[in-house]
C-alpha positions in Angstrom: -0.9 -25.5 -20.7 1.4 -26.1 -17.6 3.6 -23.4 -18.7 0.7 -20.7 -19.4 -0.9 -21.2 -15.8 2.4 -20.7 -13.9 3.0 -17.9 -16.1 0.1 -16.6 -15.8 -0.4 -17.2 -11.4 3.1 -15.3 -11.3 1.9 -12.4 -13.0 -1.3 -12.3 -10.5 1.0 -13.0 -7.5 3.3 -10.2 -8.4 -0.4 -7.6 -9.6 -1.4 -8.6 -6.0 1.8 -7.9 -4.6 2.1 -4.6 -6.5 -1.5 -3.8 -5.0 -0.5 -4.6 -1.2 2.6 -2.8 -1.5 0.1 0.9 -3.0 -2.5 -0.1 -0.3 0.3 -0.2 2.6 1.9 2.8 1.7 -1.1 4.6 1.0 -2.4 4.1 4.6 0.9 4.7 5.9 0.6 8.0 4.2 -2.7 8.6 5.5 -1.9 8.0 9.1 1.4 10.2 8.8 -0.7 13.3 7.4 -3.0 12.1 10.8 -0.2 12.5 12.8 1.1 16.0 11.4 -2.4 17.3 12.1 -2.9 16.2 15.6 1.0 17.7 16.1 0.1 20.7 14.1 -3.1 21.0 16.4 -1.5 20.5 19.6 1.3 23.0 19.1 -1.3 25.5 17.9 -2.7 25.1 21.3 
């Protein structure tokens, strides 16, 4: 029993780790495209 719970909590800490680590460099994507535009859209200026 012991042994199937730790198992089983490592597997959800590294899933929730996994999803933190997409989430984060999805928004870090999402504000660099933000930043291109404004730059893009200054320059054009």
């Amino acid at each position: 029993m012991s042994k199937s719970s730790s198992r089983g909590l490592k597997l959800t800490t590294v899933i929730l780790a996994v999803l933190v680590m997409a989430v984060s460099a999805i928004l870090s994507n999402t504000s660099v495209a933000d930043d291109m535009e404004v730059k893009t859209a200054q320059s054009e200026k």
